[in-house]
C-alpha positions, 0 to 999 in steps of 0.5 A, a space after each residue: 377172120 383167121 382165129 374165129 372159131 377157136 375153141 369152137 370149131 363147129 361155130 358157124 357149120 353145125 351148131 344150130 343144127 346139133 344144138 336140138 340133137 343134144 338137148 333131145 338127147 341128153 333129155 331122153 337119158 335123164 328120162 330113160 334112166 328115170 324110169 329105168 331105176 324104177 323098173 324091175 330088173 327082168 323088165 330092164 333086162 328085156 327092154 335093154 335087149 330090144 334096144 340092143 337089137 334094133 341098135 344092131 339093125 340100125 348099125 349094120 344098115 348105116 356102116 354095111 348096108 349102105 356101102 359104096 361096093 354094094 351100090 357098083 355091085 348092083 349097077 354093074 348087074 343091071 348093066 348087064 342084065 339090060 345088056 342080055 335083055 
């Protein structure tokens, strides 16, 4: 039906899986902010840190660490080193 998803162009495609994602989500910072405000600052400072780091971890594996030259990169190396054995 042309004109089905206006206005929601994730209607049929993603919103069910999305929908639990969000909520997660949305619940985790209410809770996370909860707990921050009521934390004391050298403690807030450090857990930001740790966060911030392992973000960084998972940032650098997902865009970096994973990128399609790596995986030729590898293959053309067992290629030849298959070839030399």
């Amino acid at each position: 039906m042309v004109g089905d998803t206006v206005g929601d162009p994730f209607k049929d495609t993603s919103s069910v899986a999305m929908n639990p994602i969000i909520k997660f989500t949305t619940l985790f910072g209410l809770l996370a902010v909860e707990l921050a405000t009521e934390m004391q600052t050298s403690t807030r400072l450090l857990l930001a840190a740790i966060f911030f780091a392992v973000s960084v971890v998972f940032v650098w594996r997902s865009f970096y660490g994973m990128r399609i030259e790596a995986g030729i990169r590898v293959a053309e190396t067992q290629r030849a080193t298959a070839k030399a054995a």
